[in-house]
C-alpha distance (Angstrom), angle and dihedral (degrees) to the residues before:
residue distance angle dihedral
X1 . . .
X2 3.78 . .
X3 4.04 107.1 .
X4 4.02 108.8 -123.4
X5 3.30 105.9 -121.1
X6 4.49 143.6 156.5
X7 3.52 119.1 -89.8
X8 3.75 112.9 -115.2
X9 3.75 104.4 -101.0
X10 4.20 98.2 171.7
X11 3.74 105.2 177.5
X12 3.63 101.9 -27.2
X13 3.58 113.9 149.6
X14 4.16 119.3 -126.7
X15 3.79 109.0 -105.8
X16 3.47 121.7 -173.4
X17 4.06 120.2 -158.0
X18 3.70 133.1 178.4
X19 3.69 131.4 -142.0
X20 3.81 115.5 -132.8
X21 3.92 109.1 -161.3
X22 3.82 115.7 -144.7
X23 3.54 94.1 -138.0
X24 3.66 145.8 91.4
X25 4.30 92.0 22.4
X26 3.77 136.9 67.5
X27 3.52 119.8 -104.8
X28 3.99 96.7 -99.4
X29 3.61 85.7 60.0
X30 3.95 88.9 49.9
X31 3.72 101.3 45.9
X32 3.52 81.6 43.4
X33 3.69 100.1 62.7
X34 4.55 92.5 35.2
X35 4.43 74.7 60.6
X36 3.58 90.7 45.7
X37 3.98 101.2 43.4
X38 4.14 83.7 47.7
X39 3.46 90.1 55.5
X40 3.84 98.7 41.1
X41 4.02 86.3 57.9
X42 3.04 106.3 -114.0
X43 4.08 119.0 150.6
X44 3.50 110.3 -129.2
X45 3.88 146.3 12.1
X46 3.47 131.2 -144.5
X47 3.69 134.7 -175.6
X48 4.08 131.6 -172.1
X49 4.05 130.1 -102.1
X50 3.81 95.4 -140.8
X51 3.79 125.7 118.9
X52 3.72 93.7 -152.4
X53 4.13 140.9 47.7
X54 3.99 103.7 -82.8
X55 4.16 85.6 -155.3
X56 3.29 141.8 37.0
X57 3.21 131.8 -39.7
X58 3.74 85.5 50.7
X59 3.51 99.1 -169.3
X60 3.75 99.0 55.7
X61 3.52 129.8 122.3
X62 3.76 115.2 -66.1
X63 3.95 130.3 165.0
X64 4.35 130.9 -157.9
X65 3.84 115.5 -88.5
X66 3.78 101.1 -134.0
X67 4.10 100.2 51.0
X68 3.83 89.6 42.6
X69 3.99 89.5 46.4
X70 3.88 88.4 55.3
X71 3.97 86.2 56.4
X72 3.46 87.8 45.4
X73 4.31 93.5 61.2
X74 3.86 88.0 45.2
X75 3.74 98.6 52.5
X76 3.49 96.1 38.1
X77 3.92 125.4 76.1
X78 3.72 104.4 -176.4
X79 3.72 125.3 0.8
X80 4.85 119.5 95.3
X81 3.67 97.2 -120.2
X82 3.93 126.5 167.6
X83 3.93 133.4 129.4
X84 3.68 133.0 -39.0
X85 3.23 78.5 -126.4
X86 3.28 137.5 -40.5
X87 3.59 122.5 -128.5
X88 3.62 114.4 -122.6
X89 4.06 100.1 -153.0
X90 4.14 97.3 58.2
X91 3.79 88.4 74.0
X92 4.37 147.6 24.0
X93 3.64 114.1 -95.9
X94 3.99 96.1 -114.5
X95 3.60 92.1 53.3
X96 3.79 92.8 47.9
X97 3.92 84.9 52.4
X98 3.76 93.2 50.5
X99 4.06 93.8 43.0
X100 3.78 84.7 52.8
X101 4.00 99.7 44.8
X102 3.85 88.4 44.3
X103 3.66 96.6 52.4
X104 3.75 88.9 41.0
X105 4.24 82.5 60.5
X106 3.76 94.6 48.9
X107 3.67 94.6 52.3
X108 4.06 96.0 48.1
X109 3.84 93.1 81.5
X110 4.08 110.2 173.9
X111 3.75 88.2 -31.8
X112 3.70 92.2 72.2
X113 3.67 95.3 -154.4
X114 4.33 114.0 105.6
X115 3.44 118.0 -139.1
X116 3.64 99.7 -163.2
X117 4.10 107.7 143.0
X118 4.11 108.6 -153.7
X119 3.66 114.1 -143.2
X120 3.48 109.0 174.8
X121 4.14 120.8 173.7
X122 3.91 126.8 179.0
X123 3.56 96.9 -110.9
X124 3.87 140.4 -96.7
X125 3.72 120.3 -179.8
X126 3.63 109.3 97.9
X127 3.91 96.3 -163.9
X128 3.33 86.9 67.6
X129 3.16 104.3 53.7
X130 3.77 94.6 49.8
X131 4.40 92.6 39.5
X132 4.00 87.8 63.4
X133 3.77 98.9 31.4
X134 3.99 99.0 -111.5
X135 4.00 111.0 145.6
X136 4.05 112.1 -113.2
X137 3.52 99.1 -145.4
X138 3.82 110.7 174.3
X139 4.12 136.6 -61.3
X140 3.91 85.4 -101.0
X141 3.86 95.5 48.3
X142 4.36 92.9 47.7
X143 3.53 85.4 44.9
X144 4.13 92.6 51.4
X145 3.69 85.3 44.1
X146 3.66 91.4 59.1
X147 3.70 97.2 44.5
X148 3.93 85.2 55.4
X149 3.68 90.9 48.0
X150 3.78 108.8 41.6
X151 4.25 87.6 69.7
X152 4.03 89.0 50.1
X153 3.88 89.8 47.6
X154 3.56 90.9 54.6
X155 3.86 93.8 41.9
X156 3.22 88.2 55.6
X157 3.73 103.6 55.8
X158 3.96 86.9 54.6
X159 3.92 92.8 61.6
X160 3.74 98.7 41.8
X161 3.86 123.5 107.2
X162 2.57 118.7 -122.4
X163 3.82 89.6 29.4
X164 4.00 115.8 -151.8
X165 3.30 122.0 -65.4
X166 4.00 90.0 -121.0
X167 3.87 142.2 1.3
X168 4.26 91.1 -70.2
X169 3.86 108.4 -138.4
X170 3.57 121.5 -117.1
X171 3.48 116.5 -136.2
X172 3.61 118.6 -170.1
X173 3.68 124.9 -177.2
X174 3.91 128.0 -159.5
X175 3.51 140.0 68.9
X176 3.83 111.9 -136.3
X177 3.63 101.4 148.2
X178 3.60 93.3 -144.7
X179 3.57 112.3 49.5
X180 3.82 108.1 3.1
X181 3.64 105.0 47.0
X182 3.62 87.9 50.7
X183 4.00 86.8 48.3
X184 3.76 82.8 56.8
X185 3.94 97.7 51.0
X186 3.67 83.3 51.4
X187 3.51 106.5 50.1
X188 3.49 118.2 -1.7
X189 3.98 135.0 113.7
X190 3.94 87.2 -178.6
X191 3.44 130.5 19.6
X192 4.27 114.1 -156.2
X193 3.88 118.0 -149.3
X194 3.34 140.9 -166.6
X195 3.99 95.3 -168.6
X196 3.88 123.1 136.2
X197 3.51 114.3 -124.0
X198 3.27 94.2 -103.9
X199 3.77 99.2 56.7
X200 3.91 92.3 36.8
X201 3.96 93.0 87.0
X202 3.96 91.9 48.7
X203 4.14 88.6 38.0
X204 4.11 83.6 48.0
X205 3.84 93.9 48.0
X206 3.96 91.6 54.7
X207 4.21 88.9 55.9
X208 3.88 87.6 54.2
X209 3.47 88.8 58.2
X210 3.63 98.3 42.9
X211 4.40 85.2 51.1
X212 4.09 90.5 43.5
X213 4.63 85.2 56.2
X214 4.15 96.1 32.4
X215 4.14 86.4 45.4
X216 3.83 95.4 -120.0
X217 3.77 128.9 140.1
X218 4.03 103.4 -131.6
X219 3.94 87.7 -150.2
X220 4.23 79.9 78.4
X221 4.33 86.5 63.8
X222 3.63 112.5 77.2
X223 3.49 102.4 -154.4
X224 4.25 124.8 -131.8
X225 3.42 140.4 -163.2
X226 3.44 136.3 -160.7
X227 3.58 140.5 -167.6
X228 4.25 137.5 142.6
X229 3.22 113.2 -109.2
X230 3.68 93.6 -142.4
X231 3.71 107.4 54.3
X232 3.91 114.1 13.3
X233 3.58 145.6 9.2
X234 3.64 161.6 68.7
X235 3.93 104.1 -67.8
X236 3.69 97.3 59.8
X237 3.69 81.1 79.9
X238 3.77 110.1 88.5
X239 4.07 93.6 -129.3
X240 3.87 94.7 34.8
X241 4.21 95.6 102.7
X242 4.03 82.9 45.1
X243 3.93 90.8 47.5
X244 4.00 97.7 42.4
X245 3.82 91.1 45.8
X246 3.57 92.2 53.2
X247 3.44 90.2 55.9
X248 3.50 93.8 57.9
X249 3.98 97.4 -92.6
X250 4.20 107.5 143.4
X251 3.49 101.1 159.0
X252 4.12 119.3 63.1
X253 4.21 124.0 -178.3
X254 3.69 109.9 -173.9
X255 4.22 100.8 -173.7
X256 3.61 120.0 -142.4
X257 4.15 131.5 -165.2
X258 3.32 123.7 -124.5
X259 3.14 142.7 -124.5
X260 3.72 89.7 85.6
X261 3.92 104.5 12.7
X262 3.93 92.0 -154.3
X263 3.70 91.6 -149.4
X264 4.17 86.6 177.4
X265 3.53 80.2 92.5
X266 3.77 101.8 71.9
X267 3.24 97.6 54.5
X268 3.79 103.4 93.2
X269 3.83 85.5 50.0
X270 3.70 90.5 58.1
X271 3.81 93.0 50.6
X272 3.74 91.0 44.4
X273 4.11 93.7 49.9
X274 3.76 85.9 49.7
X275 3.67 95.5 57.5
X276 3.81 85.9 36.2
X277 3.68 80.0 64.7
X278 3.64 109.2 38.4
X279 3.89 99.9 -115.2
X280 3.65 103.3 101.0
């Protein structure tokens, strides 16, 4: 049986991220909210990889990950951003390499440095799939997709030129204990979860083993939750940012809707992270 235990956190500092959705507003009101989240302070900002609304009303407004992520790194000045996650099937390997290194470019401003986060996923939402004619397959065949594709991705970032402007995180966000978690001990910088707290530690556990047989010290995974705010999830328990970050959790994306992204809501986070990390 795999023995529940933290994730190694070491020094990492808390960061706390939000996830915009790209649905149900106009793009004002989006750009609008990436400015406002910036300014707020928080440390990241993530977007989706869907081509439709995930909630109701399904056929709202909705815009493409990648094309709004590259307005994202020009507008922005300061905060990692990238997608929540991206889905590996809509597009070859290479080109996901070259989208990623380009936006990584745009966002580096005079600081030279990118701060483009890739989260990549295998894929899950079946109206997708059939709206822009890509074959579903099955859970196990995205996933064996990815596995083939997460080597080429990286392969390819070594031969472009210009090459990125920094080692790009890799994000990867699941927890199949099979096929993604070992996906994560492989490749990842970050690995996103959806895990209650009381399944983390178990969830946590399996990782450790997948590090111990791919040769990988977990300490090098910073470890991320996410949840919205609004419907679902572990922070809407008063001790849940106490309980996650004593299990090793330092990164936190609550997601919000649009049209009005009520950013209001972040705000205790914030405060919390800073006396998480000692600078309040």
């Amino acid at each position: 049986m795999t023995e529940q235990i933290a994730h190694p956190a070491a020094s990492r500092p808390v960061r706390i991220g939000v996830q915009l959705a790209p649905q149900h507003a106009t793009f004002p009101q989006l750009r609008d909210a990436v400015l406002r989240a910036e300014d707020l302070g928080v440390d990241a900002i993530f977007n989706w990889d869907h081509f439709y609304p995930l909630s109701e009303p399904l056929d709202a407004p909705h815009f493409e990950a990648w094309t709004v992520l590259a307005a994202m790194a020009e507008i922005t000045e300061r905060v990692e951003f990238g997608p929540l996650v991206n889905c590996n099937s809509y597009r070859n390997p290479d080109l996901q390499a070259d989208m990623a290194r380009t936006v990584d470019h745009i966002s580096a401003g005079a600081a030279g440095t990118g701060r483009l986060i890739f989260g990549t996923g295998s894929g899950w939402a079946e109206r997708d799939y059939d709206g822009y004619g890509y074959p579903f397959g099955t859970v196990g065949s995205r996933l064996d997709a990815l596995a083939a594709d997460l080597p080429r991705i990286r392969a390819r970032w070594d031969e472009l030129n210009p090459a990125p402007t920094r080692k790009i995180p890799i994000l990867i966000g699941g927890q199949g204990e099979r096929k993604t978690l070992r996906l994560v001990a492989q490749h990842a910088d970050i690995w996103h979860t959806f895990a209650t707290l009381e399944d983390l530690p178990r969830k946590i556990g399996v990782l450790h083993d997948w590090c111990a047989q791919e040769d990988r010290d977990p300490a090098e995974i910073e470890l991320s939750s996410g949840f919205s705010i609004r419907r679902f999830g572990p922070l809407l328990e008063p001790d849940g940012p106490d309980r996650l970050y004593a299990q090793g959790v330092r990164l936190l994306i609550p997601a919000l809707d649009g049209p009005d992204y009520d950013l209001s809501e972040i705000v205790p986070l914030l405060q919390w992270r800073d006396r998480a990390n000692g600078t309040a």
